[in-house]
C-alpha positions in Angstrom: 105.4 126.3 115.5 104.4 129.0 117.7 102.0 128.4 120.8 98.6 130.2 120.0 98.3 133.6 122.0 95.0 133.4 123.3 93.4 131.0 126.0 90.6 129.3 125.0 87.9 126.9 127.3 85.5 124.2 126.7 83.4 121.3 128.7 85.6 118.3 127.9 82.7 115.9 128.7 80.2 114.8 126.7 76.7 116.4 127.0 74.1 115.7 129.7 73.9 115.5 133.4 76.7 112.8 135.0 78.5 112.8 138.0 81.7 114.6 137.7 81.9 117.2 134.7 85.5 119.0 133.4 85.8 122.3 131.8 89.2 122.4 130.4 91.6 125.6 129.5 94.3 126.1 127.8 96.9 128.9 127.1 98.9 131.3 128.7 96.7 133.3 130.3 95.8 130.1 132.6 98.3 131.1 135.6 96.0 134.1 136.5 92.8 132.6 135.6 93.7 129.5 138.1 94.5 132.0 141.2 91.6 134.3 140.1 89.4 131.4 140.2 90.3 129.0 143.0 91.4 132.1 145.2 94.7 130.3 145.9 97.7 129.7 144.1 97.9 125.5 143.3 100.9 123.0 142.3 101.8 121.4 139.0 100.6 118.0 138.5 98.9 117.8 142.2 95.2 117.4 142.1 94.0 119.8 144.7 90.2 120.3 146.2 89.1 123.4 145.7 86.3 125.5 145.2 85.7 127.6 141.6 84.3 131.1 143.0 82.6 133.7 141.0 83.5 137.5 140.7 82.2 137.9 144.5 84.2 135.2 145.9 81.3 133.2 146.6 81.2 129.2 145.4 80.4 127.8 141.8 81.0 124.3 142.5 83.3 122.2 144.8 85.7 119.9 142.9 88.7 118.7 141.7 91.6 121.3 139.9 94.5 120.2 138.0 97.4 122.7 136.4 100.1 121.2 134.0 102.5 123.9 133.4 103.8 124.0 129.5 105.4 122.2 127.6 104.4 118.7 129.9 100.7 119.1 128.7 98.0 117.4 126.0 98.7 120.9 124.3 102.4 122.2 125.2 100.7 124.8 126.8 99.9 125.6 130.2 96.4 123.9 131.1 94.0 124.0 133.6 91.8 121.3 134.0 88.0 121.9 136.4 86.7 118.1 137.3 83.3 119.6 139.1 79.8 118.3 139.2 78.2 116.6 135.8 75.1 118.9 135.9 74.6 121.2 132.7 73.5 124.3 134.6 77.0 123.8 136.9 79.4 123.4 133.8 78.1 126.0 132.0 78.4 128.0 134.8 82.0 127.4 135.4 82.5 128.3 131.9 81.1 131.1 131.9 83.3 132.3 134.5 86.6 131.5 132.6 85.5 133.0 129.5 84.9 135.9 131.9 88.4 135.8 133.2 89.9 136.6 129.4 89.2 132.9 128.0 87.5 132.1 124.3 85.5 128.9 123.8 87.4 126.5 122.0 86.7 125.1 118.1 86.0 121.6 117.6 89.0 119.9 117.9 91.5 123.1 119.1 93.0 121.7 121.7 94.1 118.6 120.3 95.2 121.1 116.8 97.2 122.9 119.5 98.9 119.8 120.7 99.8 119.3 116.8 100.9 122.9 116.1 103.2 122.5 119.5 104.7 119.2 118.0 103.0 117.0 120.8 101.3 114.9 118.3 101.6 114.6 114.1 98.8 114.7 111.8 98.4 110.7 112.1 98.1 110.7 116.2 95.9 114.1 116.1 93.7 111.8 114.1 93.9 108.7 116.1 92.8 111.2 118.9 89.1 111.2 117.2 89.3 107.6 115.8 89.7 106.6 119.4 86.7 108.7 120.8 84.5 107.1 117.9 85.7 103.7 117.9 82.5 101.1 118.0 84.5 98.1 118.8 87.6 96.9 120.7 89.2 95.9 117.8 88.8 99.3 116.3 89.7 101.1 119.8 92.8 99.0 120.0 94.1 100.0 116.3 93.4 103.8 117.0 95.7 103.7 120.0 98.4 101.8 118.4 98.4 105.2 115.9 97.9 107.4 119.0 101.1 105.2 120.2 102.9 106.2 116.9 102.8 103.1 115.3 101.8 104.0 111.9 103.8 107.3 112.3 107.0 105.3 113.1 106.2 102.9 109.7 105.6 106.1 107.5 109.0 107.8 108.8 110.6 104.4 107.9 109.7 104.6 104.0 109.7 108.5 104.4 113.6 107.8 105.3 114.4 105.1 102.7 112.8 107.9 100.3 114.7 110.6 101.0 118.4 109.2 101.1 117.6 108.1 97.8 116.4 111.3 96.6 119.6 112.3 98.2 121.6 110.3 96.8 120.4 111.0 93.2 120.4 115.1 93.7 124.0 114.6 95.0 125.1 113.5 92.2 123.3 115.9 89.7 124.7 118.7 92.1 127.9 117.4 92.2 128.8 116.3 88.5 132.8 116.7 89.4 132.6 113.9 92.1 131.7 111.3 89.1 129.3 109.5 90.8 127.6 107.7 87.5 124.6 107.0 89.8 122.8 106.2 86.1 125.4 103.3 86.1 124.6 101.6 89.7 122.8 98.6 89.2 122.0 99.1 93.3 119.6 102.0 92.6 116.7 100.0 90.8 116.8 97.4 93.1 116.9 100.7 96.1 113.5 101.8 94.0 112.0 98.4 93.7 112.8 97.8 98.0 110.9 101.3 98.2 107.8 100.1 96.0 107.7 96.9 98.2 107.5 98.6 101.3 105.0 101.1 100.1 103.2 98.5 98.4 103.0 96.3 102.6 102.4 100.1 104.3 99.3 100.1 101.4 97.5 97.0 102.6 98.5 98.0 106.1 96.5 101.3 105.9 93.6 99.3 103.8 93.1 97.2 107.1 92.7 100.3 109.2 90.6 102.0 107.0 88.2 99.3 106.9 88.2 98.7 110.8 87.4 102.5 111.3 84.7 102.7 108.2 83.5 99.0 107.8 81.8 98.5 104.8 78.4 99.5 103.3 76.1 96.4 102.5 72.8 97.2 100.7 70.6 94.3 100.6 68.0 94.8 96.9 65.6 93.0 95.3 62.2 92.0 94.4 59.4 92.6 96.8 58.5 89.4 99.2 61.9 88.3 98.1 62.8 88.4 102.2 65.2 91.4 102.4 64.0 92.5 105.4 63.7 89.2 106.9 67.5 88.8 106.2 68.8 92.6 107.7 66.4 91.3 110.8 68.4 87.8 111.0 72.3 89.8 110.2 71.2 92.5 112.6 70.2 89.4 115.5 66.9 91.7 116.4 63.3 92.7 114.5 64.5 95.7 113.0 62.2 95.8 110.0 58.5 94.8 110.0 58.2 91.3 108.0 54.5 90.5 106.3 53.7 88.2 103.6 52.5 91.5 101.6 54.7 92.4 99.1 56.3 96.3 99.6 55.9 96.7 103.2 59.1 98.0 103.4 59.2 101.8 102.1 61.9 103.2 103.1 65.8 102.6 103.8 66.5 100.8 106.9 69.9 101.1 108.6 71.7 98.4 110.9 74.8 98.1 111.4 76.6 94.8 112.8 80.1 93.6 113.9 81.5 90.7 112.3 85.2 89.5 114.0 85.4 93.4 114.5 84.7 94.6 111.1 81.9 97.3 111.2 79.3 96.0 108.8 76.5 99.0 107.7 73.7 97.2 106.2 71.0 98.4 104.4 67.8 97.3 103.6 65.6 99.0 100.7 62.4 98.6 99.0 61.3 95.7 96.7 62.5 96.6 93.6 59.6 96.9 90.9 57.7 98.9 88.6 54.9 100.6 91.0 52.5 103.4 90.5 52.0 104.2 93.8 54.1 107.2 95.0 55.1 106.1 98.4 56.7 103.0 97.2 58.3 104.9 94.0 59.5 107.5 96.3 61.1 104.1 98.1 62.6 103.0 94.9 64.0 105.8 94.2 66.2 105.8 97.4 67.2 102.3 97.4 68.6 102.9 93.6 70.6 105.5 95.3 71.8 103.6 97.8 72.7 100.9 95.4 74.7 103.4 93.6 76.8 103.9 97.2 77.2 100.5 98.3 80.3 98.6 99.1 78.6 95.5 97.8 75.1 94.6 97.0 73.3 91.7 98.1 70.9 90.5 95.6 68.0 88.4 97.5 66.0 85.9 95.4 63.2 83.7 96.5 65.0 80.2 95.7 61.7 78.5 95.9 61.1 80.6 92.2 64.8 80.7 91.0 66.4 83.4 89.3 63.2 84.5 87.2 63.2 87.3 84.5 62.7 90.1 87.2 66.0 88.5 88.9 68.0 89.0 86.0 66.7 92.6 84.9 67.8 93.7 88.3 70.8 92.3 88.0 71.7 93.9 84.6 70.6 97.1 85.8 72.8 97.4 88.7 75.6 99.6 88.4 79.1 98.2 86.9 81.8 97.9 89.3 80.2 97.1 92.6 80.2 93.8 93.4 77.4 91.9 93.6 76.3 88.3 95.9 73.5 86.4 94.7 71.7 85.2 98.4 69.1 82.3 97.6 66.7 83.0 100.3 64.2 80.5 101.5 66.1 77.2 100.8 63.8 75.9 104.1 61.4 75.5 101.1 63.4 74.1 98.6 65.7 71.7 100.2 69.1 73.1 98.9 71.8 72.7 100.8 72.9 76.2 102.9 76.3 77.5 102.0 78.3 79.7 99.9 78.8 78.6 95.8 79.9 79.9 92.4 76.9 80.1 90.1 76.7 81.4 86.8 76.1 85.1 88.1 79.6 84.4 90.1 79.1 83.9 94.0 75.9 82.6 95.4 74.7 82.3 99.0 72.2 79.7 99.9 70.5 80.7 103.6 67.4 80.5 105.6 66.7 84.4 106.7 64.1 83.2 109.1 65.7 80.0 110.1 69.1 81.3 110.2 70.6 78.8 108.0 73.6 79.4 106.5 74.2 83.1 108.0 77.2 81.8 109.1 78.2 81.8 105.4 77.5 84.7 104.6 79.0 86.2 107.0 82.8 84.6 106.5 81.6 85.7 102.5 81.1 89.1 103.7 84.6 89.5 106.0 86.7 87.3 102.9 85.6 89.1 100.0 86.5 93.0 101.3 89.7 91.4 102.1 89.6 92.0 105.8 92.1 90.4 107.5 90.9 88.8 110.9 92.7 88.8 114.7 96.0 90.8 113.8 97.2 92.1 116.4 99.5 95.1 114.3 96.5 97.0 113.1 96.3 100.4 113.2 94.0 102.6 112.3 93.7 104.7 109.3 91.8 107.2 106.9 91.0 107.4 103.2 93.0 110.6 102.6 96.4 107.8 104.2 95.6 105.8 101.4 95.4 108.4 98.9 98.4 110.0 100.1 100.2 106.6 99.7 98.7 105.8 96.3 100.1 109.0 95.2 103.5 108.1 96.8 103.8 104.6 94.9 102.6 105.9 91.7 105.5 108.8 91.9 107.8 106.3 93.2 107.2 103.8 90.4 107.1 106.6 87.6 111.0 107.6 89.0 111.2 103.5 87.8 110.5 104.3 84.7 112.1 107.4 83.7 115.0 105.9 85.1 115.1 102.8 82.9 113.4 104.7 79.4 114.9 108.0 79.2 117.8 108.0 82.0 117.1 111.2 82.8 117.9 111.8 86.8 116.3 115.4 86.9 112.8 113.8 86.3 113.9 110.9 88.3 114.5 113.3 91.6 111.5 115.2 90.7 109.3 112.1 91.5 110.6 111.5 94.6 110.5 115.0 95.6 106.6 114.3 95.2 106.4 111.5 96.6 108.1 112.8 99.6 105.7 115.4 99.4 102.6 113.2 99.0 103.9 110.5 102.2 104.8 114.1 104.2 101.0 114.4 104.3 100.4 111.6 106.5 101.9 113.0 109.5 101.5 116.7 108.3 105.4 117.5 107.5 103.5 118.7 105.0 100.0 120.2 105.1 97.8 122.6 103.8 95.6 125.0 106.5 92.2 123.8 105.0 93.7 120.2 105.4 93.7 120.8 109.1 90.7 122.5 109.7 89.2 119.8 107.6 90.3 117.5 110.3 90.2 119.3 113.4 86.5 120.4 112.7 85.4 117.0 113.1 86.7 116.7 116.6 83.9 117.3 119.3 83.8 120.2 121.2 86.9 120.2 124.2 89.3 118.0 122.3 
């Protein structure tokens, strides 16, 4: 695509005072804002000291500049890069100056967009950009760069490739009926469609483990009042995060933590005792924890074990929403004597732990990590989004409906219109093919300068 016609300028560091700031620029009219600015012209790739003057030629700041000269920049344009003080009042200033000299300020996200639109980076990587900035673990910094690296790029083009020499294939011979290429009578092509499946079906679970590193999972923690809910997000989160009394409903509102367990970002969330209550505080408390029951990943169910699984237990249980799994956590076994660990009851898995003596956490934990099938220590993650895994569902389901049109009705012009759509839907991924609210979707959750 084209390079954008305009220059546009943003602070590139984060907000606040620090002790070296950058305002970064990008476009073609950078040349004559660099001399305008430093007085002097500077070389490519050279860090040079120099001072960013003002329309009188007297001093801004005093710092570093740095020109890359298109295409061998973030954005395959010509960019200038101001590495000054960190002070707010001094970066703004400097700013202010550039957009003076015929710059815009940047969008969230442009200049990374422009390194996309310039073919520096595909969709995937653009987005790896961001995943890397937000990344709240090593594990989850690592997989970002191996997408920034082109990792899961290179594994989409692989299946992208198998896809489209058997789409190919197929249109070849439906083009060209005189070469007599029966390709209905190759006993090669199902097992060519079932090879494609596979790999979609390993790229699938790939992208699954991404998306969970980047997103983790979203634990609420219900039950009865004085059940010790808050006791437990206090004991998962390893600090007192939620005041603990012996007075049932002292918690009114939601209560947010979140933890890492062997990487995986665990959002937990404590709620008010569930009961029937006229007062409206704690209904008002109710209220939200039944709507953050209705969002969770999984839902751990807190009883006191010391009174069982009484009728209260149960009516919470029924009335929890179909489809979300559900942990039973027998809290308080330091009064009952039951042995801590993780066991299938009648309501399916059961957790037996001390919240305040911190018994059995340890098996709740490895419950936690094991049952959202997160894969621990592998070393080929990479990280990746919801709308990957949509895109991928959407390729196997096309892929395996070309299965069955083959083998029902034989017909190869619906067969090649599958897996034109599929190719379509797996194009998304790295944005061979995308739609403009797609992108500014993405790029307008970057932060400002990247």
């Amino acid at each position: 695509m084209n390079a954008a016609r305009d220059t546009i300028a943003a602070i590139a560091t984060a907000p606040g005072r620090g002790g070296v700031g950058i305002v970064r620029v990008s476009g073609p009219a950078v040349p004559r804002i660099a001399i305008t600015l430093l007085g002097r012209e500077i070389k490519p790739r050279l860090a040079t000291h120099a001072r960013f003057l003002d329309a009188g030629g007297e001093a801004l700041d005093d710092g570093i500049a740095l020109l890359f000269r298109a295409p061998h920049s973030f954005t395959g344009e010509d960019v200038l890069e101001l590495q000054g003080h960190g002070g707010p009042v001094v970066l703004d200033t400097v700013l202010h100056r550039v957009l003076e000299l015929g710059a815009r300020p940047a969008r969230a996200g442009e200049f990374t967009e422009r390194a996309f639109l310039n073919d520096k980076l595909d969709l995937a990587q653009a987005e790896a950009v961001a995943d890397l900035i937000d990344a709240g673990s090593r594990e989850a910094a690592q997989a970002a760069l191996r997408s920034l690296d082109g990792v899961f790029s290179r594994r989409v083009q692989e299946v992208l490739d198998a896809l489209i020499a058997l789409r190919v294939y197929i249109e070849a011979a439906l083009d060209f009926p005189e070469e007599e290429i029966d390709f209905l009578a190759d006993t090669a092509l199902l097992g060519r469609l079932d090879a494609l499946s596979l790999s979609l079906d390993m790229l699938l679970a790939e992208a699954a483990q991404g998306v969970l590193l980047r997103e983790g999972m979203h634990v609420v923690i219900a039950g009865q009042p004085n059940a010790g809910k808050s006791s437990l997000l206090n004991a998962l989160a390893g600090r007192e995060r939620a005041i603990v009394t012996e007075l049932p409903g002292t918690t009114r509102d939601v209560l947010r933590e979140e933890v890492r367990i062997d990487g995986l970002p665990v959002h937990i969330i404590d709620t008010a005792g569930l009961r029937d209550s006229t007062d409206v505080v704690e209904r008002e408390g109710i209220r939200r924890a039944w709507a953050e029951i209705e969002r969770a990943d999984r839902i751990l169910l807190v009883i006191d074990d010391s009174a069982g699984l009484v009728e209260a237990d149960r009516a919470i249980l029924s009335a929890l929403p179909q489809g979300i799994p559900v942990t039973l956590v027998r809290n308080k076994i330091d009064l009952t004597g039951r042995a801590p660990g993780c066991v299938e009851g009648d309501s399916g898995v059961e957790i037996a732990l001390s919240a305040r003596g911190g018994v059995g956490l340890a098996a709740l934990r490895a419950h936690l990590v094991q049952a959202v099938g997160y894969r621990v220590g592998e070393g080929g993650q990479f990280s990746a989004r919801r709308r990957h895994l949509d895109a991928l569902e959407r390729t196997r389901a096309a892929v395996i409906c070309a299965r069955e049109v083959l083998i029902h009705t034989r017909a190869g012009e619906l067969c090649a219109e599958e897996l034109r759509l599929a190719q379509h839907s797996l194009g998304e991924i790295t944005g061979s093919y995308s739609a403009d609210d797609l992108l500014g979707e993405i790029f307008g959750s970057f932060c400002i300068g990247k």
